[in-house]
Chimera marker file (.cmm) of the C-alpha trace (Angstrom):
<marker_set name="trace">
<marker id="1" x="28.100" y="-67.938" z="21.466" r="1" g="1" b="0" radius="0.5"/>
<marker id="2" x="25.878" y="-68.494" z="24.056" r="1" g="1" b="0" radius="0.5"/>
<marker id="3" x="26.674" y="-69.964" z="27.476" r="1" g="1" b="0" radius="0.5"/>
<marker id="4" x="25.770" y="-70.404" z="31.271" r="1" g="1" b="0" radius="0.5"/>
<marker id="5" x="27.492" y="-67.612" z="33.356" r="1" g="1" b="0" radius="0.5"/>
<marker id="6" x="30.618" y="-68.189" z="35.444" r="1" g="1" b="0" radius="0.5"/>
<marker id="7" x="33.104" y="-66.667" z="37.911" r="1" g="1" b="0" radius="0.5"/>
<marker id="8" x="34.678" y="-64.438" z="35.027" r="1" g="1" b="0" radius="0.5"/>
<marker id="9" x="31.328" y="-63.156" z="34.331" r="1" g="1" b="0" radius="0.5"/>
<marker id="10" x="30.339" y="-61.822" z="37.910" r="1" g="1" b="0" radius="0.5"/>
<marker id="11" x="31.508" y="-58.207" z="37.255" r="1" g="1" b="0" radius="0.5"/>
<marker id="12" x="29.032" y="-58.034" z="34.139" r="1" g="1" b="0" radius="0.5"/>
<marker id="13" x="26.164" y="-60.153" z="35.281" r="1" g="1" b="0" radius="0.5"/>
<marker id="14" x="26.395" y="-58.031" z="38.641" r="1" g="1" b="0" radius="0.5"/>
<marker id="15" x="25.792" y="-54.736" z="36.593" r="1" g="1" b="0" radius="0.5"/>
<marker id="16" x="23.076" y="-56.133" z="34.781" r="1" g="1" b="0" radius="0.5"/>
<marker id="17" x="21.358" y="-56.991" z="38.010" r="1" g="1" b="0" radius="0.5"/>
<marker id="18" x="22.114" y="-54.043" z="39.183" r="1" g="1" b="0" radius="0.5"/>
<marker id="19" x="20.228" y="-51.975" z="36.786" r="1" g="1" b="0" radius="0.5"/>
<marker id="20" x="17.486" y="-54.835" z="36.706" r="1" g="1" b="0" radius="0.5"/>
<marker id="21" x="16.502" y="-53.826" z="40.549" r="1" g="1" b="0" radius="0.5"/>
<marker id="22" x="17.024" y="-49.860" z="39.298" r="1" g="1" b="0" radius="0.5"/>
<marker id="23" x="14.519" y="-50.407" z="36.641" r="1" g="1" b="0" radius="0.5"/>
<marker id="24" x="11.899" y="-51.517" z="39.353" r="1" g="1" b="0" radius="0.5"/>
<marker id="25" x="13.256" y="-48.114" z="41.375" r="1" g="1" b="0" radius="0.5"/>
<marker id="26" x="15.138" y="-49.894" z="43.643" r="1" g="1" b="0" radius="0.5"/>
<marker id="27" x="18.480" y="-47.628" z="44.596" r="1" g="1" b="0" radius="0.5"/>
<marker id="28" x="21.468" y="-48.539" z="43.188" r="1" g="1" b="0" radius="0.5"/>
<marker id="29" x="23.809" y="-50.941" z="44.862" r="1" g="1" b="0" radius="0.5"/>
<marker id="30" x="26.673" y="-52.506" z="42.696" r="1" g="1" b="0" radius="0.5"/>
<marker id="31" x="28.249" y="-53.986" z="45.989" r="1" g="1" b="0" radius="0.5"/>
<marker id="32" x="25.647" y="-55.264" z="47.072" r="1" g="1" b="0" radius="0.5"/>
<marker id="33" x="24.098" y="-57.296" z="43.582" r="1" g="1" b="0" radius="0.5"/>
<marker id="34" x="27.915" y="-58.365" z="43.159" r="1" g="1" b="0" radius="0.5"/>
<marker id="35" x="27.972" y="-60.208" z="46.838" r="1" g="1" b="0" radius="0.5"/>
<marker id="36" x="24.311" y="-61.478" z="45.799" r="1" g="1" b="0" radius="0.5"/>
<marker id="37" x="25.351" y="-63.117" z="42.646" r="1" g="1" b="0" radius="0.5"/>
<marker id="38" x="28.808" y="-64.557" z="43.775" r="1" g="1" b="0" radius="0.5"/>
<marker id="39" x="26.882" y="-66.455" z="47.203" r="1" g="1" b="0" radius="0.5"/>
<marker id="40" x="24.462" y="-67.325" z="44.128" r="1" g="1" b="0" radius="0.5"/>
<marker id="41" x="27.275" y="-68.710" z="42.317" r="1" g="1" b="0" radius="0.5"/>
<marker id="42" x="29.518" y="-70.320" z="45.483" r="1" g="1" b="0" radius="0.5"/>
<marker id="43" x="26.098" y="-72.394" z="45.978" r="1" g="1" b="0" radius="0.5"/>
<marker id="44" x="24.985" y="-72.836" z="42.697" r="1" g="1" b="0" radius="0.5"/>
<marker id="45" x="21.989" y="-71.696" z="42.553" r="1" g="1" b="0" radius="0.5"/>
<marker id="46" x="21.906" y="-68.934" z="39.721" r="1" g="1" b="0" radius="0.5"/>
<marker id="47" x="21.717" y="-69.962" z="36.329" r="1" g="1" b="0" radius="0.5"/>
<marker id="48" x="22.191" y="-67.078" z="33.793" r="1" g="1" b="0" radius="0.5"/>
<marker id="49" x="22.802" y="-67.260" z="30.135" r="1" g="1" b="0" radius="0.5"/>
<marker id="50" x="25.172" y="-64.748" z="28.716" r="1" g="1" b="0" radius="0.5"/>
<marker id="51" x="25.886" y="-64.200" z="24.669" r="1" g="1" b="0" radius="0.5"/>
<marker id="52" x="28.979" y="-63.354" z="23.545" r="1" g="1" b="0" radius="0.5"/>
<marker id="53" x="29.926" y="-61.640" z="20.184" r="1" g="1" b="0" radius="0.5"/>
<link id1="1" id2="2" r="1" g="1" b="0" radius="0.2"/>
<link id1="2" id2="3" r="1" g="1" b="0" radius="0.2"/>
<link id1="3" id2="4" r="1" g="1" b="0" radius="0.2"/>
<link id1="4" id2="5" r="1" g="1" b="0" radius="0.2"/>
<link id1="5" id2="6" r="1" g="1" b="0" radius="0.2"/>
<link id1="6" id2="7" r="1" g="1" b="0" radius="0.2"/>
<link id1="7" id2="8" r="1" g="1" b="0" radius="0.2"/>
<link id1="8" id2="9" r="1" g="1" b="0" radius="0.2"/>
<link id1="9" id2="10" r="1" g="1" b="0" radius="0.2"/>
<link id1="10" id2="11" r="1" g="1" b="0" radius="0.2"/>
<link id1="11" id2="12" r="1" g="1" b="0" radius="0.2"/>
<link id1="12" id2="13" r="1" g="1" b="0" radius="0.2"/>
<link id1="13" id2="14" r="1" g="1" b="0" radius="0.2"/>
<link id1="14" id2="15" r="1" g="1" b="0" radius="0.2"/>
<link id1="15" id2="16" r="1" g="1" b="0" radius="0.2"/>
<link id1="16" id2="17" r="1" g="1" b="0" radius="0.2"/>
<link id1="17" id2="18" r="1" g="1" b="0" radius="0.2"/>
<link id1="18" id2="19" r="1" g="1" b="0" radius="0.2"/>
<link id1="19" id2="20" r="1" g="1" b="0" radius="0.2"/>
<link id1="20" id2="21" r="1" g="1" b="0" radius="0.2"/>
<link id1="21" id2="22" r="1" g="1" b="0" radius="0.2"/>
<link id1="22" id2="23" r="1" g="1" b="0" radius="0.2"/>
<link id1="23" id2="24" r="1" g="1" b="0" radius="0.2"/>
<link id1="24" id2="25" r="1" g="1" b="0" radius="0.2"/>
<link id1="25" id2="26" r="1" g="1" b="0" radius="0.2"/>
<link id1="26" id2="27" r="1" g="1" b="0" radius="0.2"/>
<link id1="27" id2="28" r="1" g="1" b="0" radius="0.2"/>
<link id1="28" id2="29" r="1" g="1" b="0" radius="0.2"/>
<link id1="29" id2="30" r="1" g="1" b="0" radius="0.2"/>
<link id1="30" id2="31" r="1" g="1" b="0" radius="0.2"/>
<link id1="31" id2="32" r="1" g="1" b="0" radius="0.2"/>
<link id1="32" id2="33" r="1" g="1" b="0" radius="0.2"/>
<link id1="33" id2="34" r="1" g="1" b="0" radius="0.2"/>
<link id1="34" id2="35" r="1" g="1" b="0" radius="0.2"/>
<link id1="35" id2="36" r="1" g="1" b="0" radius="0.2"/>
<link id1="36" id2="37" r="1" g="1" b="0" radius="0.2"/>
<link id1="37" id2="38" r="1" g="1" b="0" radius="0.2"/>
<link id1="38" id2="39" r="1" g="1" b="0" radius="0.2"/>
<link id1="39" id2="40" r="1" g="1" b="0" radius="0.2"/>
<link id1="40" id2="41" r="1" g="1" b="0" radius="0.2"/>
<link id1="41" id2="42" r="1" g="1" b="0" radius="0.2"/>
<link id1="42" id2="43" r="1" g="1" b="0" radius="0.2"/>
<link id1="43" id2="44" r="1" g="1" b="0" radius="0.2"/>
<link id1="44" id2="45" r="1" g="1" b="0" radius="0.2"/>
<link id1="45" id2="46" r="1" g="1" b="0" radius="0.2"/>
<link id1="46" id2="47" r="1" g="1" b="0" radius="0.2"/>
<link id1="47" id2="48" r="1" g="1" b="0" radius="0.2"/>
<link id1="48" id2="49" r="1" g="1" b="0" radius="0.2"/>
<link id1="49" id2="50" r="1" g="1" b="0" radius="0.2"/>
<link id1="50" id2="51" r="1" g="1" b="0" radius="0.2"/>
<link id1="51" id2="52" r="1" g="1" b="0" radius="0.2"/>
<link id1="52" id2="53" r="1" g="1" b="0" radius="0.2"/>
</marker_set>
């Protein structure tokens, strides 16, 4: 199932950015990708596709 990211998602999508920015050698900084993506989210603005199994 595939399906545009939500509220319930934030924890997950905010890891996956997470290690996104530490793949370009960025530091680490869950707290900070999780505040990113929520103010992305309050103002819709982010559109992200998750898959579910």
């Amino acid at each position: 199932m595939v399906y545009q990211a939500t509220y319930k998602d934030l924890d997950g999508v905010a890891t996956l950015f997470n290690l996104y920015r530490m793949f370009y050698e960025q530091e680490s900084d869950l707290k900070g990708a999780k505040s990113y993506i929520k103010r992305r989210l309050e103002k819709k603005r982010f559109c992200n596709i998750c898959s579910q199994r």
